[in-house]
Structures are given as C-alpha cells and as structure tokens.
N, C-alpha and C positions, 0 to 999 in steps of 0.2 A: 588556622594552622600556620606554623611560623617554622620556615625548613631554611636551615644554615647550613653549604657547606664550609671545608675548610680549606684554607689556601690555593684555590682556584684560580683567583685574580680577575683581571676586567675580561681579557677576550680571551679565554680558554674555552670557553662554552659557546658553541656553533651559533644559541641565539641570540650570540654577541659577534659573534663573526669568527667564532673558534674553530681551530681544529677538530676537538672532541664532538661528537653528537650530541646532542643536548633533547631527546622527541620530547619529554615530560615539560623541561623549561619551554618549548620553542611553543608547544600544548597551551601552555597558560598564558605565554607572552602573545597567542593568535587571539586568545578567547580574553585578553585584560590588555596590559599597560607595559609595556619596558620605561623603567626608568635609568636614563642614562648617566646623570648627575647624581648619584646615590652614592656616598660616602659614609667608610668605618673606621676602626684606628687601622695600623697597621702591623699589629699585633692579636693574636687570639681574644684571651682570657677578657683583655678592655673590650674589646668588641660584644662580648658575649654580656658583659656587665651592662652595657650603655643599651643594650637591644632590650634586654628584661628587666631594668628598674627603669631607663626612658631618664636616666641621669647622667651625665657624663659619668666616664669611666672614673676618673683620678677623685671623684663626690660620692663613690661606690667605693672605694681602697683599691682601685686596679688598675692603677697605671702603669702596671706588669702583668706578667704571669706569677702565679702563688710560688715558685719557684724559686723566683726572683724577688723575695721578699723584702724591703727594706721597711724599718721601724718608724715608718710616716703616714701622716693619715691617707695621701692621697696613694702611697702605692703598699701597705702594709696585708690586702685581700683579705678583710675583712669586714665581711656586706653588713654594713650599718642598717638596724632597726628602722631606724627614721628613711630609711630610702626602701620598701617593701616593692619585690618585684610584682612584675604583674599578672604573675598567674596567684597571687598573693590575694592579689585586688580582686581578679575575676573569681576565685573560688569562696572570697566570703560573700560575694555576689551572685553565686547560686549555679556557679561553673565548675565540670567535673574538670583537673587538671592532668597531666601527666608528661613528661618528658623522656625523648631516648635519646640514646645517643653518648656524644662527648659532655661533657662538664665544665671542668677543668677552671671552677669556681670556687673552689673550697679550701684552706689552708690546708697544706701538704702536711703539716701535724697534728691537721683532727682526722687524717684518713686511716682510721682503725677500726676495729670493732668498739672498741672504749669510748669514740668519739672526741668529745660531745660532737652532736650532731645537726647544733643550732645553724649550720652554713652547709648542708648538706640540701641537696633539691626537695627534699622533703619536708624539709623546715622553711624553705623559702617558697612553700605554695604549691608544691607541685604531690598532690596526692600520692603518686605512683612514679619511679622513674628505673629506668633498666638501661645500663650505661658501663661507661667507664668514668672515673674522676679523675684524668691526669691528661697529659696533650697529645699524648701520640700513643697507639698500641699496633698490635699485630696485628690484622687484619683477619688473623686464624686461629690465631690463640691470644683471645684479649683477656684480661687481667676485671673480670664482669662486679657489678652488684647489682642486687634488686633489691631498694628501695637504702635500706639502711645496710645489707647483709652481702659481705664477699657469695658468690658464687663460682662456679663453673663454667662456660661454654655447654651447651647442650648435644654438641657433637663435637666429633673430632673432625680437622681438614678432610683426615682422609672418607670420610664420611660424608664431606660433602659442607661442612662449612663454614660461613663467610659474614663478616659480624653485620654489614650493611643487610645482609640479606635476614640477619636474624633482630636485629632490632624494628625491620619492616614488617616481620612473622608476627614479632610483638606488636607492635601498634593495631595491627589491624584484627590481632587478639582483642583490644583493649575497645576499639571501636564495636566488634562484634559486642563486647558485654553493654558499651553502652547502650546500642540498640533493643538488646534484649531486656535492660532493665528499667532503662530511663529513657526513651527515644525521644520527649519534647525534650530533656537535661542539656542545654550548652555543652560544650567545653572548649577546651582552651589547650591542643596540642601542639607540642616545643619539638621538631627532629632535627637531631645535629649529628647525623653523621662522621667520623671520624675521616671521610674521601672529602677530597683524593689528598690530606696530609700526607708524609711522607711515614712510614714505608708503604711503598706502590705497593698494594698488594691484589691481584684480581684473576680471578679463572685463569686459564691460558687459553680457553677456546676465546675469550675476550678480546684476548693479545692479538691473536693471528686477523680480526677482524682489522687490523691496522697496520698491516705485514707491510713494510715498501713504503706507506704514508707520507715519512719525514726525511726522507734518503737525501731529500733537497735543501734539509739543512733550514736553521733557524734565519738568516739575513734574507732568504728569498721566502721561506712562510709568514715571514711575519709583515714581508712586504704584501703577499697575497693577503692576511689576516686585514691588513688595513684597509685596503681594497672593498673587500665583502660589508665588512664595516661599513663605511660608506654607501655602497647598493640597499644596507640594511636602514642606513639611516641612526645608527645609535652612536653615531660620528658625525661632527657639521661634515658637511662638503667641503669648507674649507681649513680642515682639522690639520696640521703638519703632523707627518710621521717623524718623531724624534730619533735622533741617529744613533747608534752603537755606541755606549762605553768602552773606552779604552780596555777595561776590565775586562770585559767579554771578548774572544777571539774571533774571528770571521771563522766561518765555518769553512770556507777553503782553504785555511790555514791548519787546521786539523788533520791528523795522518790519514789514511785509511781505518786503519783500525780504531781511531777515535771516535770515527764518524760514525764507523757500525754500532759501535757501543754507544754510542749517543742519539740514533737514530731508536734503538731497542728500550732505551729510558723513556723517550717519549712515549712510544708504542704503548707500553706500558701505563703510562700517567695516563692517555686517551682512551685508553681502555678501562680505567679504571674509573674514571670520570664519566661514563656513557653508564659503566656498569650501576654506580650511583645513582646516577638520575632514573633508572630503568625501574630499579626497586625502590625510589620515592614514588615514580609511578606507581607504583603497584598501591603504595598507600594513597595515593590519592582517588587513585578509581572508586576504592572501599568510603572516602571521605564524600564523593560525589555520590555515590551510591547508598548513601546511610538519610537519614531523614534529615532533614533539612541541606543537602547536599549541596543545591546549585543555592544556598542562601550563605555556604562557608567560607569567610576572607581567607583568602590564601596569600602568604607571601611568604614569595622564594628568594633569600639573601646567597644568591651563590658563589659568593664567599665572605670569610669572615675578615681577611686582608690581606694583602696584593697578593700572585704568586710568587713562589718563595726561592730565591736564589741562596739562599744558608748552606748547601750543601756542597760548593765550592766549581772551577770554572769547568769542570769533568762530571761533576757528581761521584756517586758511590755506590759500587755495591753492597756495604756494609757501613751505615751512616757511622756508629759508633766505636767503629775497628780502626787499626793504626793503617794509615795509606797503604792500598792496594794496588799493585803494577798493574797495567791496560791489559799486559798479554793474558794475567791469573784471572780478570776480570771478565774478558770477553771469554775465556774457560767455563765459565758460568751464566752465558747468556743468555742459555735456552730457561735458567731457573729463576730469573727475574723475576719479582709479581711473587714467587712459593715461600713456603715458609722457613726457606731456608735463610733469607737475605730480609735487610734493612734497607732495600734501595730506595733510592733515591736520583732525582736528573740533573743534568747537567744546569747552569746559570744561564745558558742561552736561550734554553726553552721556558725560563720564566721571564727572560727579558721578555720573549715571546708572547706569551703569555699576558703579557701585560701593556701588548699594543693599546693606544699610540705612544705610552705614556713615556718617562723618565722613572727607571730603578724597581723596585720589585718590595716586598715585603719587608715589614721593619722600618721601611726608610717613613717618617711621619711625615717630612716637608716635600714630597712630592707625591702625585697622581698614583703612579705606579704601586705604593704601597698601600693607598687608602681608598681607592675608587674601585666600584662593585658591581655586576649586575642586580639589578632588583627589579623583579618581576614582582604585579598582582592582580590577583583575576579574582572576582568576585559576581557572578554572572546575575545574579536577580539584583545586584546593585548597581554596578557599574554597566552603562550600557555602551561606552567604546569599545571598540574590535579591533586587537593588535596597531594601537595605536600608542607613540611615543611621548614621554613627558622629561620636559630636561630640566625643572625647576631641581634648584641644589639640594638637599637635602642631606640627612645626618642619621644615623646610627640608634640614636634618641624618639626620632620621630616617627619610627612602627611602632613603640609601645603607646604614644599619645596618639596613634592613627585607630591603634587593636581598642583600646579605649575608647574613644571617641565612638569607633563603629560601634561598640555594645553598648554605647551610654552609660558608662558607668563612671565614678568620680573617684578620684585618684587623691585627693585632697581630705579626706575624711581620715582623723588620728584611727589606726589599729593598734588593739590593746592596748589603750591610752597613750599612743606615741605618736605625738605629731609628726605629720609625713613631710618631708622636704618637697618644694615643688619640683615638676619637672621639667625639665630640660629642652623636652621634643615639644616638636608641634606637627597638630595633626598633618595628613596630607590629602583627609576627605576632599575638601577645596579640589583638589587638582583632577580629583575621579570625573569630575564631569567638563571640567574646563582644561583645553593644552595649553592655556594664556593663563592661569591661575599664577599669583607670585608668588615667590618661592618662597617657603614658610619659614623660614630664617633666614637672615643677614652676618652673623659671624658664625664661626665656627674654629674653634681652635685645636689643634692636634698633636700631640707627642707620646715617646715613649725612647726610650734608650736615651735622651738626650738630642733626638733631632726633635723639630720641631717644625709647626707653621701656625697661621691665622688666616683663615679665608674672611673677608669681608667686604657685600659689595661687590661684586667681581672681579677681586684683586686676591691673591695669597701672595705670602712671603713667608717664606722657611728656612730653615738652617740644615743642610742634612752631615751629620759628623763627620768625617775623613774615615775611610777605609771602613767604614758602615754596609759592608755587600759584602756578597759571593764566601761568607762564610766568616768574615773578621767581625762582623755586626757587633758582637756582643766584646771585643776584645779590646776596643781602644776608644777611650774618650774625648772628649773635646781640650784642646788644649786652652789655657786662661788666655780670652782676647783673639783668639784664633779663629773664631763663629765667623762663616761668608754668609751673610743672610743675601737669599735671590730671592726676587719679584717675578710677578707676573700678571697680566691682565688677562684673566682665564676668561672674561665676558667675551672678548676677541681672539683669546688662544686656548683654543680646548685643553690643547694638550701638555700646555705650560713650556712650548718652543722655544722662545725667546724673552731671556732674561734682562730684566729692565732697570734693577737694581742703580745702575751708575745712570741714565738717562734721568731719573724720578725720584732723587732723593728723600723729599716732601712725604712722595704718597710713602716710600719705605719707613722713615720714621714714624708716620701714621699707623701703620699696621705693624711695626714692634710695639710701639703705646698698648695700642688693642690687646698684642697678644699677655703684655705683659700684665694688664689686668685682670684679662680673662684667664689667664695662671694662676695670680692672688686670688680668684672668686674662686676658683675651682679646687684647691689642694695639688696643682702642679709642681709647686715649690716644695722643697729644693731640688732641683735637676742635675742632679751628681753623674758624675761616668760613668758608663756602662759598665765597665770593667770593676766598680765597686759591688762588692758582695757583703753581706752580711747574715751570721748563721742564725737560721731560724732555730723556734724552738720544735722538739723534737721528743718524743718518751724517752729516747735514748740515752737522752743528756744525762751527763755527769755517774751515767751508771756504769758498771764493770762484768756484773754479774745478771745473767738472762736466765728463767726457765719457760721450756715453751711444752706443749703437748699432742698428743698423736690425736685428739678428736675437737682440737681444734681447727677452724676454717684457714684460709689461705691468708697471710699476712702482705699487706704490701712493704716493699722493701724500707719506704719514708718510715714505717715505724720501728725501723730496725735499728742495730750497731752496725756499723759498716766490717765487715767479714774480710776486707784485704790487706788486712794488718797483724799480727802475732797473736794469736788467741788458743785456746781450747775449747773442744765442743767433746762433752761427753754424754753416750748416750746407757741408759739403763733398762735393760731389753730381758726377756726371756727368750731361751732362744729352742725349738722346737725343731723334731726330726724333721729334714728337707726346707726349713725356715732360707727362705727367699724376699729381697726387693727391697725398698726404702727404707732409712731410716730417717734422715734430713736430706733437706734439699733446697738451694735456692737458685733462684734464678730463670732460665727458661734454655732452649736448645741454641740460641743467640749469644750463652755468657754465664757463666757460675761454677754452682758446684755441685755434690752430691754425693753424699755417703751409703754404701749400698750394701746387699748382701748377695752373690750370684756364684753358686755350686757349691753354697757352705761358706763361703770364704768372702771377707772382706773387703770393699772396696771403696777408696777414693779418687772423685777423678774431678780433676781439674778441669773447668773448660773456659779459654780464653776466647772472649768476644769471636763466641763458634767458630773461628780459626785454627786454634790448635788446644790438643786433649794432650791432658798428662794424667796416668793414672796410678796410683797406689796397690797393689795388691798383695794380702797377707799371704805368710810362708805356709801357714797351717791353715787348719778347718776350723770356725768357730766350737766352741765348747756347747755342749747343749745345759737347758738349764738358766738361772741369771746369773747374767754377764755384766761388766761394767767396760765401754767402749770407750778409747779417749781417741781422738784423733785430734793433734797438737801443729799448729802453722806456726816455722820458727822464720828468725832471718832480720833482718835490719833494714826495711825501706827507708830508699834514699830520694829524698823531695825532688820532684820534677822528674824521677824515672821509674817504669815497672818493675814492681816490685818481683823482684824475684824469689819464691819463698822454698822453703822446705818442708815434707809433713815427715809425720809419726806417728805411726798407727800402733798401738795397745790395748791388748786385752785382759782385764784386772791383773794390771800393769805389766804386763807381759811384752815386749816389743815383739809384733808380727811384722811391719812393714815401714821401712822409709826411704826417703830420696827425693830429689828435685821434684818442683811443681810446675815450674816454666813463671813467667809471667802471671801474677792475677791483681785480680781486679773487679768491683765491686760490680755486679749486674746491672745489666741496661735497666733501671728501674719501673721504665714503661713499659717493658714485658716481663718483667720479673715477678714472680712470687714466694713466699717461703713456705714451706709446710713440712710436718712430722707424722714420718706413716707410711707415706703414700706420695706418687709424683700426683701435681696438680696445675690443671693449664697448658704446660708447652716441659718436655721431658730435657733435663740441660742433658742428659746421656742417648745415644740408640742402643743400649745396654737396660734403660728403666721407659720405658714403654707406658704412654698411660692405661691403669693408675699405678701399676708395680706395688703395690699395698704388699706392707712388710708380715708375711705369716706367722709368725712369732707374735709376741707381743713388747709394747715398748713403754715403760711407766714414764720415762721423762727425760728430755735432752735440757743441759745444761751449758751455754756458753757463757766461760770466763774469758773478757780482753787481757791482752797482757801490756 
C-alpha cells in the first residue's frame, strides 16, 4: 500500500513534530521506521511521476504539472511507454492493481470521454481507479471518474459527504472483493488523497477540535514545532532553526483581525489533515485485517512537496476570486472548510509548516520544498520498533524498494518495449540496519526554473527571485542573474548556512554534477516560468459545438472557453409547468447557467461565487418547440474583466437583456458542463441538485463569435 498526501510538508504532521494529529502516521511510525532524509520534487504531478515509474520526473515528461505543458521531452506529461509504471510491472506479475484518489498525470487534452485513454490510470496498470484527474477539487463536490467514465459524487454535502471519506468507502469496497474472491491474490494499492491541498475543506465538528490552537501565531509555533522535533528525534540535536523571510510578516505585526483570520485558516488545515489521516486509518485497519495483513508493506509519503505558500502572505478565502478585504473575509469565518469557499492559509503557516527548513513548496533548491515525512511499517518483515533512519533518499526509490520486496524484475521489455532502467534504489538494505548507506549519492531537482544537486553531503541550488508566497509561477530568472548557494547538509540539516563564497571548488563541483545530470535526464531547456505555451485541446480551431442532454459531465479542458462573445442556442420542447436546466457550466464557486423557473427563462451570471447577475424573460415560455438563443455581446479588453452583455430570445423573439457584471471562465477544478440537468456543485441556489429540465431538450448549440 502506497499512501501520498498532498502539500503537507516536512512538520505538519505531529509525527514529525506537527501541529496536526497525525494517530494513523504516528501508528505506523511506532510499529516501522520514520525516515527523516526522504526527498520529492517540489512540485505535485513530478512527484507522483518519480514515485510510480521509480524514474526521474523530467525521464517521465513531468517536469511540470499537465497544465503547464511545454513541447519538450522532459516536461511535455507524457508517460513514455518505455518507462511502465509499477503497478504495470506488478499486475503482469500476477498483482490485482487499483488506485484512488488524485491523479493529476494525464494530459489535460485527453481528459474526455473520446480520450484516448492510453495515459489515463488504467492504461498505466492500475485495473480499477476512482478519482479525480486534475490537482485540486472541492472536497464536496469533486468533478469524480470511475475507471475510464465521468461520474457523480454519490451524495450530496448535505447529505453528509466528504471525498477523503468516499474514496476510503471505496478502497475498502475493493479490499472486501479481493478477499472474497482472490484472498492468496497480491495487490498493489495507490491512495492519494486530494488533503490537505488547498481548498481546506473538512466537517466543522473537525474544526472546533482546534478552536484557540494557533492564537500564538506562526514565529512562536514554529519555534515549539522545532523543539518537539528534536525530543522526536527526526531532527539532529544540533539542527539550526532557520529564520523568518523577509517575505513573511512576524506575526506581531499583524492587526487583530489578521491574526483571527489567520489563526482560523490554520484551524482549518489541522483539521483537515487529522481528518485525513483518520480515514486512511480506517483503510488500513481493513488492509491489516484482510489476509496476509501483517505481511503488507505499507508506505506513507505524507506529502507530495513542501507545504504550500502560493496562496499569498494573508491567504484567501476564495483562492481564485479577485482580492477580498479582511473585514468581508472574517464575515465569513465561521464557513471556512464548507462548500462555499476556496480557502486557503496564510504563507506563514507553511513557513511553519516546513520547520526547520528554508521556503515552502515549488522552491526546488532548498529543503523546505522537497523534504517529506516517509514512514514504513511492514510488521512480519521488518523487525525495528519506531525506530529512525536518516539515509538520504529520493522519490524513485519506493518504487525499486515496492519491487525489490515482491521480487519482481523491472527490466523485462512489456509488449515488446524495452524498459528504460530505473532511477531508484531499493531501501531494503536500510529495514534492518540504521548504519545502512544511503542508496544514492546524487540527486538532482528542479521545476520552475529553481533548481539543485545534492551529492555527497553537499547541495547547491538556485532558487529564482520572487519564487513564494504567491509570484512562483510569475517571474523568471533573469540571463546571468542565478545566486547558486551551497551547503554542507552532512553538517547542516537544515541547510543554515551558506557556503557558496568560502568553497568555490566544491560549488563548481556540484554545478558540473548538476549540469550533467540535467543532460542525462531531459531537464534541458530550463525556460521561465512565466513562459506558456498552448496545449493542444478539441477545442482548437473550432467555432461551432453541439452538445446533448444524455450526455455525461464534460470537463471544462475539453471545452471552448465561454467568457468571450458567443451564442448558445438551445432546442427544447417545452411542456405544461416545464421547469429547471437547460445548460450549465461550472459549479456554485463560478459560471453560469441557463434555466427555466415559473415558466419563464433564466440566465444567471455567477462570478467567482461572489456576485450573481441574472437574466430574466418579460413573458412565459411558449409551450411546444422552441428554439432558445441566449447571445454574450461586448468587446473584452486584454488584462481586464470582461464585462459583457446578454440577450435572451425566443424563436427570435427578444424576451430579456442587460448587463452581466464581470465574467469569466469557471474554476476549472470544480467545474463541469452538462445539458439537462445541474451536475456536481449547482452554480445557482435557484437549480438545486439535479433541477432535470421537464420538457425535453434535442440539442444545445454553441457558436463563438
């Protein structure tokens, strides 16, 4: 069993010396191994590449997120044949596979129903998978598949749920069949959680379990955080606690009301993070408890890289919305965690977060964004008891460890394609020896353009200018402008002191390093951040769409983008007391929605759930067939919201127009489209899931203009 969360970081998890509760991690870390030197990128999607093919990320095509596509081998996201992951390996080795959770592996333009489906989990080995494919969703209304096929959510929030809590319902569905059908059968389970990324979303009885916790403010927890650390031992004794960026504000410098509000984000994250760990519990019990139980390696990566300061030096209640004043913000304290908000924490609690190190998430060339808890407990093989292992280690080397334990051979061509070697090395060696050495000597790391090389007990990295608290992705490195810093992490854990001008020698040593192990890898060319490039898409070069009412949910990637001057017309029969949906995209966070309520037409705007504008026709629809046009006029103007106009007609009849306010294309991580019926997350409290249109509807047509 291989359990990933997300953006957690090094000490967020109590049995790292965190904040949060951690009983499930602190469970396995009593009964196995903490390893404290266990490094990822600092980035998702790479992380998740290098864990299940056991090859470097940028030798995978992911030396980004699928998002962030560029036309190179090393970051183009797509999982090369010759590199087969290893639930690939173990199921033609006689392993039932399956994965849940997040994804976030597959090019953003095969995510359709049309496919192809050759880089979806199911094509890469994974029998069964029930998920999302994208990097962040709603924690209550996720955007689901099963297997190859959009779905639903099987409840509503208010109904009681909660996606951690439904992908752990799943697993241990899937565990129950294997028992019952195959109970000697292997297998080979993947949970990746979508916790605690951002948006915080969790119970609220969760919340209150952290009421008061952080009132003391990130410079004095994080002093405690290091502290505990140390008593735990997953810190030398003589680790320095690195000091505060500039970036980050002292927490006494904050008003009142920033601190409350910043004290209730955390609340939130710690809550959200316990609630996680509580329901991988729940799947582990079932994995102890299933045949061969105390014989299952278990490793727990709790997180995929560093905690995430992206959300800027306050945070947000709405990650995607246009800046929200403190006072409208703490207005809405008590609904943090619901499904109303995109929250997110403040930059200080992922400094936090990220004790002892330097910088948080993204940043490649330091600790802070690549350094992880990694737990493993394997109880009939390993016979230490919460005992600590600090050999370095890499991202690569659970899949040569997951390997190595089942004996099986990673080097054998599938389907006549020779397999590229791998990357990792095991870490059996270390299960029975704390003096075992450390199964790699280099290790090299980037993404955005920062970069490092560890080798030896030395790194040296580059981290870009203004690479945090929210600019990460906005500014590149200037020509000739790179500070590469050193450091001798054999002596300084926490990479406190920079060496760079004392050690020139060893600094040239390790650019050499890094810059070969760039050329071996597909790291080259290392462009800015801030360069984009458009992927491909169905949408391209097209004008004209027809979509259908008993069609499934569309994700938005496969769309035209809707906040530009178009026509959507719909062709309906329209039946006595005909009510509810005709189109819809988006979710109650952002979009739009065309409806039908007391006869009468409606469109309603809804900007980044902030503010509704709505359309409503003079007259009653006609019964019978109708032809519907509702028409977005107006002239966006580059670098500002679009302000548009509609037009509502009925076989061409003008019923309705006027201002729309601002729009703007749906948070695409919770968004979906569909005709009929609202599906997922309703963008109106006017269409209620599922508002199913009672009439009937032969075909919505959108033309761009």
């Amino acid at each position: 069993m291989l359990i990933l969360l997300d953006d957690a970081g090094f000490a967020a998890a109590s049995t790292f010396g965190g904040q949060a509760r951690t009983p499930t991690l602190s469970r396995l870390a009593d009964e196995g191994l903490r390893y404290t030197t266990f490094n990822v990128t600092a980035i998702c999607s790479p992380t998740r590449a290098a864990l299940l093919s056991g090859r470097n990320q940028h030798r995978v095509g992911f030396g980004s997120t699928p998002e962030a596509f560029r036309p190179y081998p090393g970051y183009n996201g797509v999982w090369p044949k010759e590199s087969a992951s290893i639930a690939e390996v173990l199921r033609r080795n006689g392993y039932s596979t399956a994965a849940y959770g997040k994804w976030h592996n597959t090019p953003y333009w095969e995510l359709s129903p049309v496919g192809p489906f050759d880089h979806w989990p199911t094509s890469l080995g994974f029998e069964r998978f029930y998920g999302f494919m994208i990097g962040e969703v709603s924690q209550w209304e996720p955007p689901l598949y099963r297997d190859t096929m959009a779905v639903v959510p099987p409840k509503t929030p208010d109904q009681g749920y909660h996606l951690t809590t439904d992908i752990a319902d799943e697993a241990i569905r899937w565990l129950n069949v294997q028992e019952s059908l195959a109970p000697e059968k292997p297998y080979f389970l993947y949970f990746a959680p979508a916790a605690p990324h951002k948006p915080h979303h969790v119970p609220r009885d969760w919340i209150a379990r952290y009421e008061g916790k952080f009132d003391k403010g990130w410079d004095v927890l994080r002093r405690e955080t290091f502290e505990r650390q140390r008593r735990l031992g997953v810190i030398p004794r003589d680790a320095v606690l690195t000091p505060r960026p500039d970036a980050i504000p002292p927490w006494e410098s904050l008003s009142p009301d920033q601190r409350r509000l910043a004290a209730r984000q955390m609340e939130v994250y710690a809550a959200f993070l316990e609630h996680t760990d509580v329901e991988i519990g729940r799947v582990l019990d079932r994995v102890r408890a299933g045949p061969g139980g105390e014989n299952t390696l278990v490793l727990y990566v709790a997180s995929d890289n560093g905690a995430s300061a992206m959300d800027g030096v306050m945070g947000s209640n709405d990650t995607h919305a246009p800046a929200i004043a403190i006072a409208a913000q703490l207005a809405e304290l008590d609904a943090l965690g619901g499904t109303e908000h995109l929250n997110a924490y403040a930059a200080g609690w992922a400094w936090m977060n990220s004790t002892p190190f330097q910088w948080t998430k993204g940043i490649a060339s330091h600790w802070g964004g690549t350094r992880v808890p990694l737990v493993v407990s394997w109880p009939q093989r390993i016979r230490a008891r919460g005992e600590v292992r600090t050999q370095f280690a890499y991202a690569t080397d659970l899949a040569a460890t997951i390997l190595d334990a089942a004996g099986v051979d990673a080097t054998r061509p599938i389907d006549g394609v020779a397999q590229t070697p791998l990357d990792g090395h095991s870490l059996e060696p270390t299960f029975d020896r704390a003096d075992a050495p450390s199964p790699r000597r280099v290790q090299y790391f980037e993404n955005w353009g920062s970069r490092a090389i560890y080798k030896d007990g030395w790194t040296a990295g580059v981290r870009i200018v203004g690479q945090n608290l929210g600019e990460n992705i906005r500014r590149g490195p200037e020509p000739g402008a790179d500070r590469w810093e050193l450091y001798n992490v054999a002596a300084d854990f926490s990479q406190s002191r920079d060496l760079a001008r004392t050690h020139p020698d060893k600094l040239r040593e390790l650019q050499q390093t890094f810059a070969e192990e760039a050329q071996r890898n597909n790291v080259y060319p290392i462009e800015p951040p801030n360069v984009r490039y458009p992927p491909p898409t169905l949408a391209a070069g097209r004008t004209r769409f027809v979509y259908f009412p008993d069609s499934p949910w569309f994700s938005y990637r496969a769309l035209p983008s809707l906040s530009r001057p178009h026509a959507i017309t719909v062709y309906a029969h329209v039946t006595p007391g005909a009510n509810g949906v005709l189109v819809t995209s988006g979710s109650r966070l952002g979009g739009f929605v065309l409806y039908v309520e007391d006869g009468r037409l409606v469109y309603e705007n809804n900007f980044a759930g902030r503010t509704r504008q709505r359309l409503i026709a003079t007259e009653p629809l006609p019964l019978g067939d109708i032809r519907i046009v509702f028409e977005m006029r107006g002239s966006p103007v580059p670098g500002a919201p679009f302000e548009a106009v509609g037009v509502l007609t009925v076989d061409g009849r003008k019923v309705a127009n006027g201002p729309l306010g601002p729009v703007a294309d749906p948070v695409y991580d919770v968004a979906s489209f569909s005709v009929g019926e609202a599906r997922i997350s309703p963008v109106s409290p006017a269409t209620p899931l599922p508002s199913r249109f009672s009439g009937r509807i032969q075909k919505v047509e959108v033309v761009l203009h």
